[in-house]
Structure formats: C-alpha cells, structure tokens
N, C-alpha and C positions, 0 to 999 in steps of 0.2 A: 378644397384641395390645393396643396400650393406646389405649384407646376415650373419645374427650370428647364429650358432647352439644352438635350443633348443630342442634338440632331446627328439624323439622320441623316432620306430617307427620307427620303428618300426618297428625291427624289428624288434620285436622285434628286426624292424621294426620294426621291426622294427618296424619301424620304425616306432613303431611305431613310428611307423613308426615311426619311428618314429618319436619329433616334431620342430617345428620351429617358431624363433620368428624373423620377417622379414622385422622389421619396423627402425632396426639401431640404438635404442636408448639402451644406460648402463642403467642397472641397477643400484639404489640408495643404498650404503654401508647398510643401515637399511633392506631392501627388503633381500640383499641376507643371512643378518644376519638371518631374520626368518627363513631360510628353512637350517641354519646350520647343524641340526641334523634331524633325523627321527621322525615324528609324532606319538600320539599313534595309534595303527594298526586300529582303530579301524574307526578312520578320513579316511582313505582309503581304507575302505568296503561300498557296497553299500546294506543297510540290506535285500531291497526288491529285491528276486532273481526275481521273472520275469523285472520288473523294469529294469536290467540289462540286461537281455535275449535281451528286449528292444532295449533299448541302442544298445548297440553290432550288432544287428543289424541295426540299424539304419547308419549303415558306407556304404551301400552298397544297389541300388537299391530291392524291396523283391524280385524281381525275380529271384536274386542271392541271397542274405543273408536270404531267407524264406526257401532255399534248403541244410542251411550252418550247418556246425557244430558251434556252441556255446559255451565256455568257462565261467565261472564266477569265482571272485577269492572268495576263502573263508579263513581263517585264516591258511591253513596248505597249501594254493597255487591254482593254477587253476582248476578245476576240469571239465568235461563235462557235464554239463545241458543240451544240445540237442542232439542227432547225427543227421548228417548230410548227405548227399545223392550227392552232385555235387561238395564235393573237395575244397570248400570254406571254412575257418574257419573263425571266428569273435568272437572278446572280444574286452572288454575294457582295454585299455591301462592304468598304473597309470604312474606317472613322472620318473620312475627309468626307463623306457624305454630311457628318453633320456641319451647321454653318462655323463659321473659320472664329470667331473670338470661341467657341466650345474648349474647355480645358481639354479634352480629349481627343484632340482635333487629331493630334497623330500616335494616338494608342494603336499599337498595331496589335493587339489582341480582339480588337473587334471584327467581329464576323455577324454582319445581321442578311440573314437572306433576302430576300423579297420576291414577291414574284407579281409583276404588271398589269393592269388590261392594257389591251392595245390602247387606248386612249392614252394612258401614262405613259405606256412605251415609247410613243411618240410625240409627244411634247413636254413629257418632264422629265423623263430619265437621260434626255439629252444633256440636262445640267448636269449631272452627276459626270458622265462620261465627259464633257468638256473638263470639269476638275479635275478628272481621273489625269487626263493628257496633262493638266497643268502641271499637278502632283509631278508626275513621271520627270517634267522637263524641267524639276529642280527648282520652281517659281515658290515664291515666298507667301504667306498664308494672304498677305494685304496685297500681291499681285493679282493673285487668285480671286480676292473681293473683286479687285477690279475688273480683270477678263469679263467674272463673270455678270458686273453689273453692266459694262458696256454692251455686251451680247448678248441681253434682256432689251437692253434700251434702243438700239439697233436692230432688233429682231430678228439679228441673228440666230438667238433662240428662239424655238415658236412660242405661241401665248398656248397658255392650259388648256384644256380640250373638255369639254363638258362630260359627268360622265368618268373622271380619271381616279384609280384604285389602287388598292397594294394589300395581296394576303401578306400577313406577317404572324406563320403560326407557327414557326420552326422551333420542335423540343430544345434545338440546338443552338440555336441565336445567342448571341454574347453581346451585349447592345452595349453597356458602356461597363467600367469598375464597380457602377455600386449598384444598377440598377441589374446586371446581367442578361436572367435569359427573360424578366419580366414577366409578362403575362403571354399567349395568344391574342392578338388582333389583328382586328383590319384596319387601315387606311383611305378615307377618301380627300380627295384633292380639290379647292376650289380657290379661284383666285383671289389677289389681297386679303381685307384683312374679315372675313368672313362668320367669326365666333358667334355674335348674336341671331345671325342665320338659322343656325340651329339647336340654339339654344344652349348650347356648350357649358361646362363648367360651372353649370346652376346644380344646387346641392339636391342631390339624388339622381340625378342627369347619368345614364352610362352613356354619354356621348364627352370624351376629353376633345379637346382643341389645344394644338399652339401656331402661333402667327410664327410664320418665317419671313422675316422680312430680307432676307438676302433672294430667295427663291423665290419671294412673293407670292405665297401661297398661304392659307391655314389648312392645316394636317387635323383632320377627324380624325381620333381612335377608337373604335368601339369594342371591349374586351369581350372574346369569346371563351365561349368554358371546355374547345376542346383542343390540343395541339392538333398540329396536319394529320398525325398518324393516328387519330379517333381517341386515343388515349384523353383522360379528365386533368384537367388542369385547376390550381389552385384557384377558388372563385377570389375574386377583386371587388374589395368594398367599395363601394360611391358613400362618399363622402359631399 
C-alpha cells in the first residue's frame, strides 16, 4: 500500500489524529496552490456550537463520547463546552492538525472528530492545542515547526503517555480533498519511530502506520467495519 501523510491527528493527534490521505495520488500544482496561505478564521469555525458538540462526538461510540469531555474552537482557541466524567475528550480537528509541509495544511473544510483516552488527552493533544494558539496568533507554517519542536525538546510538551488512543469513527469526518470521510478507525499512539513494532504495512497486515516526525510519534490505524452510530461501513482492502 503506498501511504502519503495527510495529517492529522491528531494528535493533536493528533492525530488528529491526526489525518491521512491513502489513495497514492499527487496532488495538482492548482489544488495545492489554494490552500497556500490561511483562510479567513471565520471559514474554520463552526457557528452552531451544539452542532459541533455533535460532531465531536460523533468520533466515538455514545457510550464513550456521551461521558466525554468536549472541546469547541471559538476565535480566541478551544474552549470546554461540556465536562466530562470517563477521561475521554473529543473536538473537532481543523487541518493544521496535520503536520505543516501537508498540502492541506489550511483547507479549511476539514472537520475530523476525534475523541481521546485520557492518556492522549494529556500528553498529545496538547500539541494540537499549542498549534491551535499558534494558528490563531497569525504565526507562519515554519514558526509553527518551530514553536512546536522547541516545546518537544524542552519538554515543555510532555512525552507520550503509554497506553495513548483516538476513536476516529465519525459518519461525518471530512479528513482531507481526496481521501474525505475514509473509512472508521482507531488510532494508537507510540513514540518515535515505531512501525516494525507491530508489524505495520506488511501485506495483509490490517494494521496501517505513519511516522510523524514533527510530533514524533507513529500513528496505528486499524479500520473498523462500523461508524460510531453502528451503521456498516465500506470494508477496506489490505493490500
């Protein structure tokens, strides 16, 4: 399978998660030209907060994301709209999730839910949320590398938390132009660069991998065969 990073995801998470586009095809010089600079803020808000509430949870069966904490962005950054009771958090993702050379780095039509274990909530999704503040304060895609590798290497960010996950089952997810709503999966988080671990990306493997080297993480995908709301989803070949 030949695998291009469209990150997420997100880990902020990542990863969001962050996201991926998995289908092998370049993008057309035109395409990447649109999403050259940043949109107005306003194209990456979603005005209806429950709407979002929504959403956000939608990454993640209710029986976990109806117990979760909730995040919405609003023009000065994320803020909590719900609290939550089981350790799980979930927002929606915009495209600066994925890492900063991504052609789609500021499509503001991406919407990828996610929804956390407490392990990720607390030590990966803080990168996402740092970018977020970046994003906001007008910093340029190669500031933004920077912030965020200096605040890795000073540990101002924490290190990975063993254990760190992401439902990614939302009927409604819009991950990037070509890949969109993708399949349903999960996400697991382990640090550097981790692929032969588990064996990743060996032909018949349902387990994808990609290295994030800005996040310094590798992203597990393992496709499931149902959206959050039980509904059948398209099965996913392993190649």
């Amino acid at each position: 399978m030949q695998i291009k990073t469209a990150l997420f995801l997100s880990l902020g998470m990542f990863t969001q998660v962050a996201l991926l586009c998995l289908n092998g095809q370049a993008q057309a010089p035109a395409e990447k030209a649109r999403y050259s600079a940043m949109a107005p803020l306003a194209e990456y808000l979603i005005s209806d907060q429950d709407a979002e509430i929504t959403l956000a949870r939608s990454a993640a069966p209710q029986a976990i994301s109806g117990a979760a904490e909730v995040l919405v962005l609003g023009r000065d950054g994320y803020k909590t709209a719900v609290k939550g009771s089981n350790g799980f958090l979930c927002y929606v993702e915009r495209a600066w999730a994925k890492p900063t050379d991504d052609p789609e780095f500021w499509n503001p039509s991406v919407r990828a839910p996610n929804c956390y274990n407490a392990q990720a909530a607390e030590t990966f999704v803080p990168i996402y949320l740092m970018k977020t503040k970046l994003v906001l304060a007008g910093k340029s895609k190669a500031e933004i590398l920077a912030s965020i590798t200096s605040a890795l290497d000073t540990k101002e960010l924490p290190s990975l938390a063993p254990g760190a996950m992401c439902y990614m089952m939302s009927k409604s997810q819009y991950l990037n132009d070509e890949g969109t709503h993708w399949h349903p999966h999960l996400m697991f988080l382990a640090p550097g660069d981790a692929v032969k671990d588990w064996g990743a990306n060996s032909k018949g493997s349902p387990i994808i991998a990609v290295v994030d080297s800005e996040q310094r993480v590798t992203v597990f995908m393992i496709v499931v065969g149902n959206w959050s709301d039980g509904t059948a989803a398209a099965p996913h070949p392993m190649e």
